[in-house]
C-alpha beads as a LAMMPS data file, in Angstrom:
LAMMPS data file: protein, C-alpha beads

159 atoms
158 bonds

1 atom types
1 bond types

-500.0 500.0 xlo xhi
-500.0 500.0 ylo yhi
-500.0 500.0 zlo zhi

Masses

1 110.0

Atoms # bond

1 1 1 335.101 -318.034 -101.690
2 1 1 333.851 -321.609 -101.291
3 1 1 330.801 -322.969 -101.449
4 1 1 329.817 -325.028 -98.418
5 1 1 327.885 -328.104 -99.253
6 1 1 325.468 -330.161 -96.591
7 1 1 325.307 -333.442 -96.289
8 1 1 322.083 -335.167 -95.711
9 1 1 322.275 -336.879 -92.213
10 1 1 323.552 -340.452 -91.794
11 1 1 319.979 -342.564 -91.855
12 1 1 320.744 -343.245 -87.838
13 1 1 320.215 -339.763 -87.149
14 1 1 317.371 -338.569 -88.991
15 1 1 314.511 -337.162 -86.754
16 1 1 316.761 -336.324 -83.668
17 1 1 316.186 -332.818 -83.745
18 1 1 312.763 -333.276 -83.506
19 1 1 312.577 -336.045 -80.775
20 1 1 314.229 -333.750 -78.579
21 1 1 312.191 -330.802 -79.026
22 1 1 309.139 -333.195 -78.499
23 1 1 310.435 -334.316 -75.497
24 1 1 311.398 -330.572 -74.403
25 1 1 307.528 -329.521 -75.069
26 1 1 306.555 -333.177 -72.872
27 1 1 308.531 -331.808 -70.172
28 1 1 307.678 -328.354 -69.939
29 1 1 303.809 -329.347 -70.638
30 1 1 304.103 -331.693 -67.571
31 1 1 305.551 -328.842 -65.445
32 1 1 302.893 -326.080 -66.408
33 1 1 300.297 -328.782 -65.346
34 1 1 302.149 -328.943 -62.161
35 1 1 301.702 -325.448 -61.401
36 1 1 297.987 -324.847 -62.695
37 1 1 297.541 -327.924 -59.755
38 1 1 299.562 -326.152 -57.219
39 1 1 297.618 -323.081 -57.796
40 1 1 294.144 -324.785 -57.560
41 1 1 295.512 -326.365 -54.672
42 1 1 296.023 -322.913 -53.038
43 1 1 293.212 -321.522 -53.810
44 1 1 291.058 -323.841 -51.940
45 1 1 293.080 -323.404 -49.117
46 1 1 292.703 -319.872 -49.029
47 1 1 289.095 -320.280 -48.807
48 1 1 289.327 -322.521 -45.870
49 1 1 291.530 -320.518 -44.220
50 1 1 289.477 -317.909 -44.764
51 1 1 286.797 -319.803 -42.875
52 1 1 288.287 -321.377 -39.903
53 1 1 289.361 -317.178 -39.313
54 1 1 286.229 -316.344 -39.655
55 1 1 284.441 -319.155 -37.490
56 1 1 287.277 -317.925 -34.922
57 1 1 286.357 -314.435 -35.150
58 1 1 282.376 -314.994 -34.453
59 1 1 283.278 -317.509 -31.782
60 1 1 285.448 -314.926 -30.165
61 1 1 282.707 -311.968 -30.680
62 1 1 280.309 -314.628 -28.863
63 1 1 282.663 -314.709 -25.821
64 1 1 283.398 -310.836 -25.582
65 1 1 279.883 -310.128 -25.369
66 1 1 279.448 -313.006 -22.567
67 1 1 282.147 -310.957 -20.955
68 1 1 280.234 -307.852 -20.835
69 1 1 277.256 -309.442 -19.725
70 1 1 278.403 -311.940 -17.166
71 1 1 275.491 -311.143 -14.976
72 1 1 273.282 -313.114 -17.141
73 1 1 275.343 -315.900 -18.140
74 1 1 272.916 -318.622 -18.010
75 1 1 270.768 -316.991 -20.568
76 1 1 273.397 -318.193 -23.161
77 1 1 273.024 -321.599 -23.233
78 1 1 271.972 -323.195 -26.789
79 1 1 272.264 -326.356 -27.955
80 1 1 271.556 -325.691 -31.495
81 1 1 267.713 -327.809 -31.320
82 1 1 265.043 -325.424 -31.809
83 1 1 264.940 -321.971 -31.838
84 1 1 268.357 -320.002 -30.146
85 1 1 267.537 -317.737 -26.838
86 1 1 267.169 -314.164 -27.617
87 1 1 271.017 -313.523 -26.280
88 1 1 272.402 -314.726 -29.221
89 1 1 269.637 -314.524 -31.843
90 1 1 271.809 -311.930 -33.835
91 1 1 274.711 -313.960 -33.410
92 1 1 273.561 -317.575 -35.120
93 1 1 272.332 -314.801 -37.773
94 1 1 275.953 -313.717 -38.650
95 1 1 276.846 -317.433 -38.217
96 1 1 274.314 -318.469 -41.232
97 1 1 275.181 -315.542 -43.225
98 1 1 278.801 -315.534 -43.115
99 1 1 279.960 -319.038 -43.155
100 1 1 278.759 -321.684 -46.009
101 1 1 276.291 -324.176 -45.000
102 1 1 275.957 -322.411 -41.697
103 1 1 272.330 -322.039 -41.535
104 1 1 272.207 -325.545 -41.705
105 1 1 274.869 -326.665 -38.824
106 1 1 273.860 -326.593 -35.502
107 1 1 275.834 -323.593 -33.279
108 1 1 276.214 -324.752 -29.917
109 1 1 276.610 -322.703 -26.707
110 1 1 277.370 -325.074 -24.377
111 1 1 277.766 -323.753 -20.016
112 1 1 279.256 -325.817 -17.001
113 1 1 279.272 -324.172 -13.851
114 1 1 276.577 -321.623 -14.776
115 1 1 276.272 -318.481 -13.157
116 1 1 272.508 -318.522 -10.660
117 1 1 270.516 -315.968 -11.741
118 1 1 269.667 -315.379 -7.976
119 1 1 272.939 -316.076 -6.541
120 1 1 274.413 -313.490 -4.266
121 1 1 277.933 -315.178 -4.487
122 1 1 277.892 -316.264 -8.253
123 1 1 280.902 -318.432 -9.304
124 1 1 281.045 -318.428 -12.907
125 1 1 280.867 -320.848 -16.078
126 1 1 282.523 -322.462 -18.374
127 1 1 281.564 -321.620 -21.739
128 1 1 282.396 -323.892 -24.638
129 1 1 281.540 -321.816 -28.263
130 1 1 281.370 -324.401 -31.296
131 1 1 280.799 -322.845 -34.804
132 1 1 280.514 -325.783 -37.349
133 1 1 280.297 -324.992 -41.556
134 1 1 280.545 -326.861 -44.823
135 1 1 281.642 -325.963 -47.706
136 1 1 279.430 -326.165 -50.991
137 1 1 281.781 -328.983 -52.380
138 1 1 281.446 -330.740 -49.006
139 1 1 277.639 -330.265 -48.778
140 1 1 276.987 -331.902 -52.253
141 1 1 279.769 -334.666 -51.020
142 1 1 277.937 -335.434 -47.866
143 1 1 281.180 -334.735 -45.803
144 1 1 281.320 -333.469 -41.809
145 1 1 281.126 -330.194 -41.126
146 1 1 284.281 -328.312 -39.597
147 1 1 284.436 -327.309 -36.214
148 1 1 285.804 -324.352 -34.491
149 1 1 285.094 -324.512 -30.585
150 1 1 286.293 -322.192 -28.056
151 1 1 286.087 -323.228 -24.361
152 1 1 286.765 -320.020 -21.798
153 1 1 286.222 -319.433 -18.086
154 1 1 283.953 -316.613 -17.547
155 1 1 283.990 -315.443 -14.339
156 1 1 281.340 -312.687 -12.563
157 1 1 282.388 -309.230 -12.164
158 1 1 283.147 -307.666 -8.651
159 1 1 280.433 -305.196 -8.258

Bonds

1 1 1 2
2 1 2 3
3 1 3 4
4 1 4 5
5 1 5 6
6 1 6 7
7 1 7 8
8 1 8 9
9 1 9 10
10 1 10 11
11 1 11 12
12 1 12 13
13 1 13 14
14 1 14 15
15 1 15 16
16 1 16 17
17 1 17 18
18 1 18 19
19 1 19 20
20 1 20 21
21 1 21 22
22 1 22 23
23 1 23 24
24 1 24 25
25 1 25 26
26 1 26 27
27 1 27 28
28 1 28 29
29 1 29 30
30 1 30 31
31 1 31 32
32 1 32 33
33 1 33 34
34 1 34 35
35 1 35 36
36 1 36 37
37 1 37 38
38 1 38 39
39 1 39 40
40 1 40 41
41 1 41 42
42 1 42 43
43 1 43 44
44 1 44 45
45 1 45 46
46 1 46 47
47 1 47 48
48 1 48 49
49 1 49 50
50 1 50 51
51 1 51 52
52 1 52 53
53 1 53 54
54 1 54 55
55 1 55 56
56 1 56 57
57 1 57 58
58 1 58 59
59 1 59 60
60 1 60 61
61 1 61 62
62 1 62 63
63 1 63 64
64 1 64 65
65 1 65 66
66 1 66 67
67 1 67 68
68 1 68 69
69 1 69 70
70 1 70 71
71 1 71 72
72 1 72 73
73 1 73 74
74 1 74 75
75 1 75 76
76 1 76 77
77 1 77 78
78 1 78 79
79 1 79 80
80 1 80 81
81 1 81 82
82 1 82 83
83 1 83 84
84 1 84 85
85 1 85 86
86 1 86 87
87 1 87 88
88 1 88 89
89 1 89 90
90 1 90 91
91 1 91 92
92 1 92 93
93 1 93 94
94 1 94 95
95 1 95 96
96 1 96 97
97 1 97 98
98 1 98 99
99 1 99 100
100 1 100 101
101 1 101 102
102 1 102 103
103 1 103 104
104 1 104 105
105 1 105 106
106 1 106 107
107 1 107 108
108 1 108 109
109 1 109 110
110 1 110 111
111 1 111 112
112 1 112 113
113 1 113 114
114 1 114 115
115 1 115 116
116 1 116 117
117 1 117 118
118 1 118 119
119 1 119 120
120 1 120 121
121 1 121 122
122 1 122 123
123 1 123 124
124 1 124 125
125 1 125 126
126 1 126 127
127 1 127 128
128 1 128 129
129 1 129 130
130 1 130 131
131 1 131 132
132 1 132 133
133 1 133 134
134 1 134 135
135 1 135 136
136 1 136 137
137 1 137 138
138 1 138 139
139 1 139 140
140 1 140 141
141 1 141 142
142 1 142 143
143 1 143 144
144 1 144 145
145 1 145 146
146 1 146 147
147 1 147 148
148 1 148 149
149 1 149 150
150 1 150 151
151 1 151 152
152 1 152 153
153 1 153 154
154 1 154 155
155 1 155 156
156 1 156 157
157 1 157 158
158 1 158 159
């Protein structure tokens, strides 16, 4: 059996090896950085998604329990200065407690067309819901809050 015997490289090709697996670690560096980005990425979305659902779920609870209660329509009506009517006391509560920065965005109630309390043919209103939050990263950035608003036609019940 022979021997085999290795040559050393010509002088124009020493160091290739390595080049390319430095450039094969560059590249596959660059696209692991990629993903950790894409993940961050989706991760704050979540969040806010998980917001704007849940800004649509309290605005929504807001409006059933108008529903129930269209008698008293009128007794809704907040426009987030000073202190909220009694209606929706418990409401503005789960606002502030459930979305970030919510204690310190104004929820509006806003009603068109309100109902008269004394009204023997009452016509209805229309109800606009706004629920506005920040997010701690937006708070400390000074940025607008988000808005959810729902606007719905509440009409009186045929008793």
């Amino acid at each position: 059996m022979r021997a085999v015997t290795r040559f050393p490289a010509q002088g124009g090709e020493r160091g290739v090896m390595l080049i390319e697996a430095l450039v094969a670690i560059l590249i596959f560096s660059i696209g692991i950085l990629a993903v950790v980005g894409m993940q961050a990425i989706a991760i704050k979305d979540v969040a806010a998604a998980k917001y704007r659902s849940e800004a649509a779920f309290l605005a929504q609870e807001l409006l059933a329990q108008m529903w129930t209660d269209n008698g008293n329509i009128a007794t809704y009506a907040y426009t987030g200065a000073g202190g909220p009517p009694d209606k929706i006391k418990v409401w503005v509560k789960k606002v502030q407690d459930r979305l970030p920065d919510g204690a310190n965005q104004p929820q509006v109630v806003t009603l068109t067309n309100t109902v008269p309390v004394a009204s023997p043919t009452p016509t209805g209103a229309t109800v606009q819901i706004t629920v506005r939050w920040r997010t701690p990263q937006e708070v400390t950035q000074n940025l607008p809050a988000h808005n959810h608003t729902v606007i719905a036609y509440v009409y009186p019940s045929a008793t």
